[in-house]
C-alpha positions as a printed Julia matrix, in Angstrom:
199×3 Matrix{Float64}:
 -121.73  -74.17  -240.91
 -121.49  -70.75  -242.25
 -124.85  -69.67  -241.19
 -124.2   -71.23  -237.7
 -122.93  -67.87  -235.99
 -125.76  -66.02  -237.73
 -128.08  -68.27  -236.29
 -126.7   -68.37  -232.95
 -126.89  -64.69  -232.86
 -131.05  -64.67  -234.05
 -131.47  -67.23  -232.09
 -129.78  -65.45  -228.87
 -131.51  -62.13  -229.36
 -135.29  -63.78  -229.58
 -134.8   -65.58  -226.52
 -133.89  -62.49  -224.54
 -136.82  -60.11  -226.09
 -139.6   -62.2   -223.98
 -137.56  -61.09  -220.83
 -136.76  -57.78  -221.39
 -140.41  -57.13  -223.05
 -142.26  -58.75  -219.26
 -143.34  -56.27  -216.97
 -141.44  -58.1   -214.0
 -138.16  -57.89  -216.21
 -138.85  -53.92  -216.69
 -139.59  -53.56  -212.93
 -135.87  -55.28  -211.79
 -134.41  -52.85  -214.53
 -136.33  -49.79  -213.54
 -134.44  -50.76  -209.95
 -131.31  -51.71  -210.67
 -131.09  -48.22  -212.76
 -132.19  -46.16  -209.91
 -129.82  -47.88  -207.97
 -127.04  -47.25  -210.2
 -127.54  -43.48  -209.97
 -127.97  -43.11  -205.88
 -124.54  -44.2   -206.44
 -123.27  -41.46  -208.14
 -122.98  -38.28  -206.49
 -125.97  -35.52  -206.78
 -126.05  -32.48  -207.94
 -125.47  -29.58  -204.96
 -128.19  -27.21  -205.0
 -128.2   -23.51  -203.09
 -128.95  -25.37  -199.46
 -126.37  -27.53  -200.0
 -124.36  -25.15  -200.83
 -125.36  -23.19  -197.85
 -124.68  -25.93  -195.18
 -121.22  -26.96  -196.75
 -120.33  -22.79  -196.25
 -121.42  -23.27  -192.81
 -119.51  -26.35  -192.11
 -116.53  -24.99  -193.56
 -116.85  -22.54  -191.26
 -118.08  -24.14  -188.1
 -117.89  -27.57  -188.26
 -119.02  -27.71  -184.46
 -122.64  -26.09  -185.3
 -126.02  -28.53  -184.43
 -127.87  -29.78  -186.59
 -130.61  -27.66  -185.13
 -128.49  -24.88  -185.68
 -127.81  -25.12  -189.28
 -131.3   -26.21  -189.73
 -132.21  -22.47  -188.84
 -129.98  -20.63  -191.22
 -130.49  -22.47  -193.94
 -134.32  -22.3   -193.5
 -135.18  -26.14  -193.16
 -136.31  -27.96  -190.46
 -133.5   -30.21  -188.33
 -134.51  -33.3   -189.8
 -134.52  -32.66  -193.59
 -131.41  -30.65  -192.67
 -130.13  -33.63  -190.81
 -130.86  -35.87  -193.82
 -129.19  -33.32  -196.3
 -125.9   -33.48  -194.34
 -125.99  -37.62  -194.09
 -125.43  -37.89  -198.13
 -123.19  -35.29  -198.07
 -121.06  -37.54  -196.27
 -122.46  -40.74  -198.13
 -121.76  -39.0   -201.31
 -118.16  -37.68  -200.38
 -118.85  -34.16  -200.44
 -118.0   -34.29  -197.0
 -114.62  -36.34  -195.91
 -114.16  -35.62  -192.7
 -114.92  -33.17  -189.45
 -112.02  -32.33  -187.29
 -110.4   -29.96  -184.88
 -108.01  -27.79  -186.68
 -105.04  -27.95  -184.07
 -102.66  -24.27  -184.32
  -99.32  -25.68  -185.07
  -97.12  -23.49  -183.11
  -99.26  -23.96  -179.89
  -97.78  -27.29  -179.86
  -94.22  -26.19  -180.93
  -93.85  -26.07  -184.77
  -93.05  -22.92  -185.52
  -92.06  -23.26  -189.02
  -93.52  -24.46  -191.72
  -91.52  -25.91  -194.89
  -92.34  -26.98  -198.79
  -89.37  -30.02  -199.41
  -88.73  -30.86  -203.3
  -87.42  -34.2   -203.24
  -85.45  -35.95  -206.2
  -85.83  -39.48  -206.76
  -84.29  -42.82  -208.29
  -86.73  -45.05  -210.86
  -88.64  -47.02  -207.82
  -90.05  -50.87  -208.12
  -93.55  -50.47  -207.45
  -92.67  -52.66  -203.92
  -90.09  -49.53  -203.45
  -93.0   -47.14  -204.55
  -95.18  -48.69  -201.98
  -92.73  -48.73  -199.11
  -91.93  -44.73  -200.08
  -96.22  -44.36  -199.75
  -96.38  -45.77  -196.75
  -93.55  -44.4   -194.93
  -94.34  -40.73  -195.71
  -98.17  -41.43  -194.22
  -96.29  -42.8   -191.03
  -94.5   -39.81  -190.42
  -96.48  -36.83  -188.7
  -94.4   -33.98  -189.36
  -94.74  -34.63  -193.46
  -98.65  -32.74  -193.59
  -99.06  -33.47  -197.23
  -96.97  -35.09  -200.22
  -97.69  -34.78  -203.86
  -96.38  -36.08  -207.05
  -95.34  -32.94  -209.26
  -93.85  -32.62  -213.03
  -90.7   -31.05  -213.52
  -87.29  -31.68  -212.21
  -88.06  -33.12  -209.39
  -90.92  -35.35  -208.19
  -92.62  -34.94  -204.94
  -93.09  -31.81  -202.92
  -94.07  -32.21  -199.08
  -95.35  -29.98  -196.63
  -93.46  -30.49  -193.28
  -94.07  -28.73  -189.67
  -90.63  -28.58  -187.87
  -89.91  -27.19  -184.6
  -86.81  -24.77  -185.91
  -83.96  -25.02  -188.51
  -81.53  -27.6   -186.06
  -84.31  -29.86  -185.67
  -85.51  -29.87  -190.18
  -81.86  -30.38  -190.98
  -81.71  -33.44  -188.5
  -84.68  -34.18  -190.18
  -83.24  -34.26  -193.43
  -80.6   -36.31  -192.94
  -82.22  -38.83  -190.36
  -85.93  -39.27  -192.21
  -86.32  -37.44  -195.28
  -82.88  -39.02  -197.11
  -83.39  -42.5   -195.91
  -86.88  -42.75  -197.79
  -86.8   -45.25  -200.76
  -85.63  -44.23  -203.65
  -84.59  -40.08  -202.52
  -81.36  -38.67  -203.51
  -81.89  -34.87  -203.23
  -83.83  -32.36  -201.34
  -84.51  -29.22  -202.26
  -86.27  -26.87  -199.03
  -88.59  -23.66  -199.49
  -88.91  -22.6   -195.66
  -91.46  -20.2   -195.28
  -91.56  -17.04  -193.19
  -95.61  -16.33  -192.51
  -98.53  -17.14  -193.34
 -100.64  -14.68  -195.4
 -103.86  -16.66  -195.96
 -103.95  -20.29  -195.02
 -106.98  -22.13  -195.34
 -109.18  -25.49  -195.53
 -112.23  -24.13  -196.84
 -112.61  -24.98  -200.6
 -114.26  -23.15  -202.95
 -117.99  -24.87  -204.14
 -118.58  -23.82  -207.71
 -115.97  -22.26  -209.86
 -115.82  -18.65  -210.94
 -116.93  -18.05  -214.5
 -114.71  -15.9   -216.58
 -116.33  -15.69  -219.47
C-alpha cells in the first residue's frame, strides 16, 4: 500500500506523455497559448503612441485623418485604434462639457470621515456616490480621513446645502472636511504614455 501513491503518480505521468508528445496535442497547445497572450495587453510602440497623443488631443479626428499624421494608411490605422480599445488603452471618447457654461462655477476637494462600514453599508456608500452627478470623482485615501471627492457646485449656499442634505446622509460619514478651490492653473485629461526616466 505504500508504493500505491508512487505508483499512481508513474502511472499518471506516462499516460499523459503520449498526449502531450502527438502533434495534434502540440497544435491545441500552440493555440490555446497564443490565445492566452492576445489577451493580455501589447506592448505600445511609437505609432501607438502617436495616435493615443492625437486622441488625447482631438478625440473628434477621422480615422483618415490620423491615418495621415501618423504615416499609415486608414485601415491599418483603423485596426491599430480597434485594440486600443479591445486592449483598454482606450476607455472611452467623450465631449468634455466646460463646467461653468452650465452653471458650476466652483469646484471643491471634500475629505470625508467615516464609521467602520458592513460591506452591505460599503456597497450602498459605492453606489450612492456614482448616483450623484455633482460628486466628479471619489477615492479612498490613507490618513485621517478616508475618501476625498471632487464636487462641482453652483456657489457656496448651494455646497453647504449640499453638505448637509447629500454628503452627511451617506452611509457611514460623520465629518467633512472642504478644500474649495479658487482657479484652475492646469487641468487636464490627457495622461502621460511612458514615464520620465530620472536616472
Amino acid at each position: 500500500m505504500g508504493n500505491a501513491p508512487g505508483a499512481s503518480v508513474a502511472e499518471s505521468g506516462s499516460a499523459m506523455r503520449p498526449f502531450l508528445d502527438s502533434s495534434a496535442s502540440r497544435i491545441r497547445y500552440a493555440r490555446m497559448a497564443r490565445m492566452k497572450d492576445t489577451s493580455m495587453p501589447s506592448a505600445l510602440d511609437a505609432i501607438d503612441i502617436k495616435i493615443l497623443e492625437l486622441m488625447q488631443k482631438d478625440a473628434s479626428l477621422s480615422t483618415g485623418e490620423l491615418a495621415e499624421r501618423v504615416g499609415l494608411s486608414q485601415s491599418p490605422c483603423w485596426r491599430r485604434i480597434q485594440r486600443l480599445r479591445e486592449e483598454g488603452y482606450i476607455k472611452a471618447v467623450v465631449a468634455v462639457v466646460d463646467p461653468e457654461r452650465v452653471g458650476f462655477k466652483m469646484q471643491i476637494f471634500a475629505q470625508v470621515k467615516m464609521t467602520t462600514l458592513s460591506e452591505e453599508d460599503r456597497a450602498s456608500f459605492y453606489r450612492q456616490i456614482n448616483a450623484i452627478p455633482e460628486i466628479l470623482e471619489c477615492w479612498t485615501v490613507f490618513g485621517e480621513m478616508d475618501a476625498m471627492m471632487k464636487i462641482l457646485a453652483p456657489d457656496v449656499t448651494w455646497y453647504q446645502d449640499f453638505i448637509f442634505s447629500v454628503l452627511l446622509k451617506l452611509p457611514g460619514v460623520t465629518d467633512v472636511r472642504s478644500i474649495v478651490t479658487l482657479s484652475a492653473q492646469k487641468s487636464t485629461l490627457a495622461v502621460p504614455l511612458t514615464a520620465r526616466q530620472f536616472r
